[in-house]
MARKOL-447403 format. One line per field, with one value per residue (C-alpha): residue number from 0; x, y, z. Coordinates in steps of 0.2 Angstrom, whole numbers, plus 5000, padded with zeros to 4 digits. Each point is the difference from the previous one (the first is absolute). Layout:
<sites>
k: NUM/...
u: X/...
v: Y/...
w: Z/...
</sites>
This chain:
<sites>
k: 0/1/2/3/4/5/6/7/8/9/10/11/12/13/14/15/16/17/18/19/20/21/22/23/24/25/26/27/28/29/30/31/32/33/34/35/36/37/38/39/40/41/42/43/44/45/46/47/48/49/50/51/52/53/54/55/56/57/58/59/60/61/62/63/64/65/66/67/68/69/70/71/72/73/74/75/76/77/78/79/80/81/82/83/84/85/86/87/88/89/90/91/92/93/94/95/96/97/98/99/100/101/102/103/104/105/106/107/108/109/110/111/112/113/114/115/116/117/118/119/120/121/122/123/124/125/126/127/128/129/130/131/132/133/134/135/136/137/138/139/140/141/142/143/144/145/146/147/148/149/150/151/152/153/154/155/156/157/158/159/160/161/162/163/164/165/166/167/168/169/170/171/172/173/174/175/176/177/178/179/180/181/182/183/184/185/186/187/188/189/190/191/192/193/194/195/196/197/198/199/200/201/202/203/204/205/206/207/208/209/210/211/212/213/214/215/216/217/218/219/220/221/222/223/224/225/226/227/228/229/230/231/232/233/234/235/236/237/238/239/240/241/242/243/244/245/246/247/248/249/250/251/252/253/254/255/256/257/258/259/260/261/262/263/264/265/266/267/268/269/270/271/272/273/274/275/276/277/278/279/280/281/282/283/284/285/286/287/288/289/290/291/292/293/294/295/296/297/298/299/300/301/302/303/304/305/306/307/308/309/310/311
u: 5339/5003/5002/5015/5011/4990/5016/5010/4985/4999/5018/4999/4983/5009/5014/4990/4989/5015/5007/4985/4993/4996/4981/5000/5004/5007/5017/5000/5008/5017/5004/5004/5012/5004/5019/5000/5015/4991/4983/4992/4988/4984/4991/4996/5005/5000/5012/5012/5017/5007/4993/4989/5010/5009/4983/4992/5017/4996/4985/5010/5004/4981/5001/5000/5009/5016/5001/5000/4991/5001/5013/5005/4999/5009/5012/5001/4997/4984/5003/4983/4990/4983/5003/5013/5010/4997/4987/4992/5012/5013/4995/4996/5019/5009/4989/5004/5018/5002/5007/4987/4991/5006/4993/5000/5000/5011/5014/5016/5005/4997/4981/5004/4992/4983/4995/4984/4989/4989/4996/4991/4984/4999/4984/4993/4993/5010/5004/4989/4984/5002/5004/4989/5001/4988/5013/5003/5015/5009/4989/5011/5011/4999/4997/5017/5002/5007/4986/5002/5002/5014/5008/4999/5009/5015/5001/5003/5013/5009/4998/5014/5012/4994/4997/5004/4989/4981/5006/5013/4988/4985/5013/5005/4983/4995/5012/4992/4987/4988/4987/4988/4995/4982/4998/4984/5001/5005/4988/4986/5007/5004/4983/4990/4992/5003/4989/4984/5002/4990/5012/5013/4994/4997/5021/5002/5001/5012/5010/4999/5003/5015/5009/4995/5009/5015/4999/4999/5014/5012/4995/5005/5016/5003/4995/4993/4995/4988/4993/4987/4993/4981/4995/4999/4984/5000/4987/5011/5016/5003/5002/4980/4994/5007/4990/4985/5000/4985/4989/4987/5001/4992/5012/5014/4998/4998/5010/5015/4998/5004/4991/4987/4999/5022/4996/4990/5011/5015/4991/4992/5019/5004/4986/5006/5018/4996/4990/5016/5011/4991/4999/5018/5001/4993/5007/5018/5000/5018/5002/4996/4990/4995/4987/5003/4982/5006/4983/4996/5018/5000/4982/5005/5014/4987/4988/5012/5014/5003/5005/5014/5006/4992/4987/4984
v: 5742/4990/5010/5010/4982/5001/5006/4983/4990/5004/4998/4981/4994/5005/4996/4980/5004/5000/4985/4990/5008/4986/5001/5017/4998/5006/4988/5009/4981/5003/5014/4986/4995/5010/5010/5019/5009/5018/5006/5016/5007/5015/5004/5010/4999/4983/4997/5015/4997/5017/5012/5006/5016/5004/5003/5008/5011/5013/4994/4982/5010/4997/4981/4988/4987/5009/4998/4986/4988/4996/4990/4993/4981/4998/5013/5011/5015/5009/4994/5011/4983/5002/4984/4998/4986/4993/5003/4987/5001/4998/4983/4996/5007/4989/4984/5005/5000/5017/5017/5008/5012/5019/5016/5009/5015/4996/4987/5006/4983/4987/4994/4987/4986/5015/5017/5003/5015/5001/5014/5001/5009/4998/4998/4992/5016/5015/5014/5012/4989/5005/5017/5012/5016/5007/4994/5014/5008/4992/4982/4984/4995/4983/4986/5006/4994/4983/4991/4985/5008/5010/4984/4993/5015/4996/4983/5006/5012/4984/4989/5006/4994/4983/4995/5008/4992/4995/4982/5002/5009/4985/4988/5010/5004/4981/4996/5013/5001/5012/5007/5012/5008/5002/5015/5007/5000/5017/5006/4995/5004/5018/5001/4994/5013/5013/4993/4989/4981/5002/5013/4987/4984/5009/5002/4982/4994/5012/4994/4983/5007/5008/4981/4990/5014/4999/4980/5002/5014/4988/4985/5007/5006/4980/4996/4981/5000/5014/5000/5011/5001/5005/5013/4998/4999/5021/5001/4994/5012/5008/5019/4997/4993/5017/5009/4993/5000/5007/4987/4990/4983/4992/5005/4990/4981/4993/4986/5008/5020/5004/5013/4992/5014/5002/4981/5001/5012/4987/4985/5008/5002/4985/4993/5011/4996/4984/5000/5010/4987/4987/5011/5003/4981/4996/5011/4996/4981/4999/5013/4994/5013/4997/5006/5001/5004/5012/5002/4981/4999/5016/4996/4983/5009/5012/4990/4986/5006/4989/4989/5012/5002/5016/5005/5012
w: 5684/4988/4985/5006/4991/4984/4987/5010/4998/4982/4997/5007/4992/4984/5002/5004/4986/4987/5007/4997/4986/4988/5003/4995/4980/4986/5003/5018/5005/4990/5013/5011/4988/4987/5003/4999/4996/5006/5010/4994/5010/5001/5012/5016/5018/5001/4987/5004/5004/5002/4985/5014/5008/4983/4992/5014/5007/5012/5003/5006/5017/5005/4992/5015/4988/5001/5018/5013/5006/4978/4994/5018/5000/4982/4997/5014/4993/4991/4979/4994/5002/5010/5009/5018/4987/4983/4988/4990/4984/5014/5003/4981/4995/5012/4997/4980/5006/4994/5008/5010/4987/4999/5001/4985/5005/5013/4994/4989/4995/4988/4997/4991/5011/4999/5007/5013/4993/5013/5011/5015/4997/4983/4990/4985/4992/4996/5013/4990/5002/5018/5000/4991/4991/5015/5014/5013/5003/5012/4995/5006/4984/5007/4989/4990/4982/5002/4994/4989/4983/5010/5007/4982/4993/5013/4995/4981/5005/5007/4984/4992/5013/5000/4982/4982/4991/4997/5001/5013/5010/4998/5003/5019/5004/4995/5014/5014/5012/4999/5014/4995/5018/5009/4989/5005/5019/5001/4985/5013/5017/4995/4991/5016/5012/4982/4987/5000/5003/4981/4993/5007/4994/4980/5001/5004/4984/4993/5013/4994/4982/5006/5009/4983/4990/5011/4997/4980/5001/5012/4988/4986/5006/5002/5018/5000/5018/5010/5016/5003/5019/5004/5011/5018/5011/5000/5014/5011/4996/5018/4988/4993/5017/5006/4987/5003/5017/5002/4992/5006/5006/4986/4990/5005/5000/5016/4997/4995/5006/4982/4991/4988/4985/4998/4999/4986/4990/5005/4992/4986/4995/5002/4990/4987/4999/5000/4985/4991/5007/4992/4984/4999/5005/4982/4991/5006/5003/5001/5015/5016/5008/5020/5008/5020/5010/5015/5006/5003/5008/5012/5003/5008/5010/5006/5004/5009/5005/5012/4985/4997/5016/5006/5012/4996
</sites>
């Protein structure tokens, strides 16, 4: 089974992706070149360095990435990462020659070479799009409230510590690296087998809405450099296989054993941020703004995996 690598396989198509990423535009090239003094990073579960069981306390007990087999082939213990070893921004850190990225949540020293944000779990959208007034007692309080806007708000609180100044602070931030998640991953995992694929497609470009204001936000802060991962193939996430496990067999795609409409969903985002990649693109010719397609690269690994080193 395949799938049960997916969050390795997307950490290492990236990871390739960024290292090769002068097709992708919007001066994606100088990341092979330029020199970074700091990464900042948000995102989800495959950014998460270690925010993870802070966020989630108590509830970290039932949280399999705070126990072995994670974290066993790198550091030797469980770090909050949902990977046995390094993440992506792992592997980006030390080929930037800079300290591996810290938890915010989770760090007391200096970020001065940058802070990690993300949160395993964490969506796009604000926790209240997801929980209604209509919620029955005892309803899951699952996704919590550490959306994007709420990653953003801990990235202001830290400002202060790092610059003093609007200048200063353009100047620090011109210097850093900034990732900006696979917000909307969790938005539709958590939606799917509870709302309509309709109901879940209308949300899609809120979603979208939600990353591009992010971009604008981060840019104006001073960031000259933003990557901003796709979304992966949904259909063929081993938690939305599990939640339609009752469908038909034309509903999955023979070639792959993926799930066609979580597909659909997956790409119309993608062809979205896209389109607000490219608009950002023009409106800020002097930030380069990368675009990495984590559904063409985890569909490959999928569909070869030979390629990778694995076996079906």
């Amino acid at each position: 089974m395949i799938m049960l690598w997916l969050p390795a396989a997307v950490s290492l198509l990236l990871s390739s992706s960024l290292h090769v990423a002068g097709d992708a535009g919007g001066g994606a090239a100088s990341l092979s070149v330029r020199r970074y003094d700091a990464i900042f990073s948000f995102g989800d579960s495959l950014a998460d360095t270690g925010n993870n069981p802070v966020v989630f306390d108590w509830y970290s007990i039932f949280d399999p990435v705070t126990r072995p087999p994670y974290g066993s082939t790198f550091f030797g213990r469980p770090t909050g990462r949902n990977c046995d070893g390094r993440l992506v921004l792992d592997f980006v850190a030390e080929r930037l020659g800079l300290p591996l990225v810290p938890p915010f949540l989770a760090y007391n020293g200096s970020f001065r070479h940058g802070a990690n944000f993300a949160v395993g779990a964490a969506t796009a959208l604000d926790s209240s799009f997801f929980h209604g007034a209509g919620d029955p007692p005892g309803a899951s309080p699952f996704p919590l409230n550490t959306s994007l806007s709420v990653q953003l708000s801990w990235f202001d609180s830290l400002k202060p510590s790092l610059c003093s100044t609007t200048q200063e602070c353009k100047d620090f931030f011109g210097r850093s690296l900034f990732f900006v998640g696979e917000f909307g991953i969790n938005d539709y995992h958590s939606s799917f087998g509870r709302r309509s694929m309709q109901e879940i497609r209308s949300f899609v470009p809120d979603i979208i809405r939600t990353i591009s204001m992010a971009i604008e936000k981060l840019i104006g802060d001073g960031a000259t450099t933003v990557v901003v991962p796709g979304m992966i193939p949904s259909g063929c996430s081993p938690p939305v296989l599990v939640t339609f496990a009752d469908a038909g067999a034309a509903e999955y795609d023979a070639s792959t054993g993926c799930l066609r409409e979580p597909n659909e969903v997956a790409t119309l985002h993608n062809s979205l941020l896209l389109d607000a990649v490219e608009e950002l693109r023009e409106k800020h010719p002097d930030v380069a703004i990368v675009h990495t397609d984590l559904f063409r690269h985890v569909s490959e690994m999928v569909q070869n995996p030979d390629k990778f080193g694995k076996q079906k």
